[in-house]
KEVO-573112 format. One record per residue: x negated, y, z of N, C-alpha, C in turn. Coordinates in steps of 0.001 Angstrom, whole numbers, plus 500000, padded with zeros to 6 digits. Each point is the difference from the previous one (the first is absolute). Layout:
N
XYZXYZXYZ...
REM end
This chain:
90
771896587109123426500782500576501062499129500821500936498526499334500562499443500971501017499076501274498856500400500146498608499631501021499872500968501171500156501214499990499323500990500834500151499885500792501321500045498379501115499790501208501666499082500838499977498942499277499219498583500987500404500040501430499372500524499751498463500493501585499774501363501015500109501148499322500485500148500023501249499546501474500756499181498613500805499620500619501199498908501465499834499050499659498269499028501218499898501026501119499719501035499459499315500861501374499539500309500991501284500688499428501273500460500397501128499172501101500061498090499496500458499368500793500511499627500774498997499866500017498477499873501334499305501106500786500274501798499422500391500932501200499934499443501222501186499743498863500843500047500613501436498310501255500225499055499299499434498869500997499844500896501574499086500187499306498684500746501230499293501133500649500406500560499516501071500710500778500627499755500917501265498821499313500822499072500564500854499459501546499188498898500106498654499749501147499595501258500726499458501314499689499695500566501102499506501075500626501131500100499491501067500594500386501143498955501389500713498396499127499985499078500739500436500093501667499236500204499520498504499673501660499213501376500681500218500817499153500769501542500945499648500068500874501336499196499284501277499779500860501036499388500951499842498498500031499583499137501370499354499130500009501497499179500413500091498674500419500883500319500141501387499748499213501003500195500401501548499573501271500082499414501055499514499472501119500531501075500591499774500842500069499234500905500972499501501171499850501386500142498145499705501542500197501129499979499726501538498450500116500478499500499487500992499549500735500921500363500585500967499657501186501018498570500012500448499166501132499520498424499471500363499809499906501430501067500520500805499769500152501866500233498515500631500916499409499196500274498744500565498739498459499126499665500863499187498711499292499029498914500160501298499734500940500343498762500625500729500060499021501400501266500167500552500415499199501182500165498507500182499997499179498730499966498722499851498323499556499202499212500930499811498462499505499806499822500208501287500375501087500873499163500079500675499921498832501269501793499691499889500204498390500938498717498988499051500688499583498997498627498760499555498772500143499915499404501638499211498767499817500397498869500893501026501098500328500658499470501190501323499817501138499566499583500820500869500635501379499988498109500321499316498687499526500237498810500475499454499960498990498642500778499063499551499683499486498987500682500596498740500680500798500253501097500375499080499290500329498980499912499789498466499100500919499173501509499864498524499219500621498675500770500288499055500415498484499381498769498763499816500284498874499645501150499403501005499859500228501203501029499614500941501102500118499486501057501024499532500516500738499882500346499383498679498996499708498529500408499885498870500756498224500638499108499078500582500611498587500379501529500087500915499822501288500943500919499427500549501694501115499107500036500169499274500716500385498871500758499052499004498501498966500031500038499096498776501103498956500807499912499610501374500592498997501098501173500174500111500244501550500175501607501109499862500496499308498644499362500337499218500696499433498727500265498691500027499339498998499990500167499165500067501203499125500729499832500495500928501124499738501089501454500675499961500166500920499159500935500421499732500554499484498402499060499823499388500615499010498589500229498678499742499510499215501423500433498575500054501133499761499948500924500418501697501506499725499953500601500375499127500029500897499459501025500848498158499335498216499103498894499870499853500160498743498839500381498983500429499877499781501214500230498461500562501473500034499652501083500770500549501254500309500000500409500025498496499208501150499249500841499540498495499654499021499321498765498852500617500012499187499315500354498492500390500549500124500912501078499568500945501352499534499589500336501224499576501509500323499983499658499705498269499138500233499187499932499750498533500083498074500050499377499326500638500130499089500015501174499358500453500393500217500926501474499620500073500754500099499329500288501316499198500998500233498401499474499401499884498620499472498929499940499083499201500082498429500148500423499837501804500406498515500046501701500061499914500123500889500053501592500322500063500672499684498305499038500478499446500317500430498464499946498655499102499028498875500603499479498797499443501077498973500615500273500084500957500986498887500479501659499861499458500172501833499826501335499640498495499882498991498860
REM end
């Protein structure tokens, strides 16, 4: 019995990683949909206006992304889990 939970439970976090990268590739590159003026204006809040450099810039991109592909997976994998408690209790 406590193996089932355990895979289970590994399955969850492979859906949810594999759903994390294919949400990520379906958005496509912060540079593209991401205004570089308001990019420029939020390094320059975190890392000041003389620290600003190009690595700055590649991390704080990577953070944009990030932060914008969490809620989309949390939510569809959310709502995927619920159908599938929905679907099991028939």
């Amino acid at each position: 019995m406590a193996i089932t939970t355990f895979v289970r439970k590994i399955s969850k976090v492979i859906y949810f990683i594999t759903l994390f990268i294919v949400v990520g590739r379906l958005i496509g590159d912060p540079e593209l949909w991401f205004n570089d003026g308001l990019a420029t204006r939020i390094g320059h809040f975190i890392y000041g206006p003389d620290e600003i450099g190009a690595d700055n810039f590649y991390d704080l991109y990577l953070y944009i992304h990030i932060i914008t592909i969490l809620p989309g997976a949390i939510f569809i994998y959310a709502m995927t889990m619920k159908l599938i408690k929905k679907l099991r209790s028939k």
